[in-house]
N, C-alpha and C positions, 0 to 999 in steps of 0.2 A: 416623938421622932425628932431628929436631926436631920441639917442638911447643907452641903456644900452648893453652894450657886455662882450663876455668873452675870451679871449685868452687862450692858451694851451701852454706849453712848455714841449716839451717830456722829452727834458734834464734836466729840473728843476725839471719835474714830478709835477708841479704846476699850478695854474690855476690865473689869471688877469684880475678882474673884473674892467669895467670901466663906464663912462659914456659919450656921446659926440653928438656935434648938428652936428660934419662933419657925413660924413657914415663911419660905421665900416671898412672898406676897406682901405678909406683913413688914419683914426686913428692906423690901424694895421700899414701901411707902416710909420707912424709918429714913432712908436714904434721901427719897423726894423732899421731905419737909425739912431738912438738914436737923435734925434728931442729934446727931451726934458733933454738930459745927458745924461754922460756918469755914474753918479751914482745913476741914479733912477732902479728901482728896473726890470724893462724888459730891460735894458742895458745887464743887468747877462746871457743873452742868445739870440740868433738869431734865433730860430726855433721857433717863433711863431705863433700859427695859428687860424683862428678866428676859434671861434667853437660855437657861440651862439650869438643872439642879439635878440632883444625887440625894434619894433618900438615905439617911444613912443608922445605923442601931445605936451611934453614941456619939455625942459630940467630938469625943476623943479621933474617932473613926472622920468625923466629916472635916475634921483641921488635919490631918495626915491625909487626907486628899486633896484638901485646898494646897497648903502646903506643894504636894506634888505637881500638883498645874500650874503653879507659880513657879516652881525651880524648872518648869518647861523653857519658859520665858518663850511663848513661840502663839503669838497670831492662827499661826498653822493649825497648831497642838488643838487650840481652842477651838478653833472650826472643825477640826476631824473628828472633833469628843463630840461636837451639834450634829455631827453627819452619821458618825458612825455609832449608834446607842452600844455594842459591846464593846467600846473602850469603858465607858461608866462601869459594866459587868463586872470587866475584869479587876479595873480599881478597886471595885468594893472588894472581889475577893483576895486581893492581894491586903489590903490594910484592912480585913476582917478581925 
C-alpha cells in the first residue's frame, strides 16, 4: 500500500503534506528524528502529528493527490478534506 498524508504542527500552526509507500506512522516518526536533515522543512518543529492520510493502490496515485492538495494552497481545503471523508473518496477516484 501507498499513501498520501498530512502532518500538523501546532507550533508552526502549518500543515505537511506528503506522500509515501512506508505507512504514515512510520514516515511521521522518520519526520520526528529528522531522518531526512536537519534542514528540511519538518526539522523546524518536533510536535508533529499525523492528522490525515489516503490509502492509496500506487505510489503514483498517492503523489497526484499530494500534488493536488498542495496546488490547493488553502488552510481551508485541508480542514474540509479532515471534516468531510468524501472529498478523500472522490480524490481517489478521480486520480484512480
Amino acid at each position: 500500500m501507498c499513501y498520501c498524508y498530512i502532518l500538523y504542527s501546532q507550533k508552526l500552526d502549518r500543515f505537511y503534506i506528503g506522500s509515501t509507500i512506508l505507512k504514515p506512522e512510520e514516515r511521521l516518526h522518520s519526520h520526528l528524528t529528522n531522518y531526512y536533515g536537519k534542514t528540511k522543512f519538518t526539522a523546524k518543529a518536533k510536535d508533529w502529528i499525523l492528522t490525515f492520510n489516503i490509502k492509496c493502490h500506487s505510489i503514483e496515485q498517492a503523489q497526484r493527490i499530494e500534488h493536488h492538495i498542495k496546488r490547493m494552497k488553502s488552510k481551508k481545503y485541508i480542514q474540509n478534506l479532515l471534516t468531510y471523508p468524501e472529498i478523500s473518496i472522490k480524490l481517489l477516484a478521480k486520480y484512480s
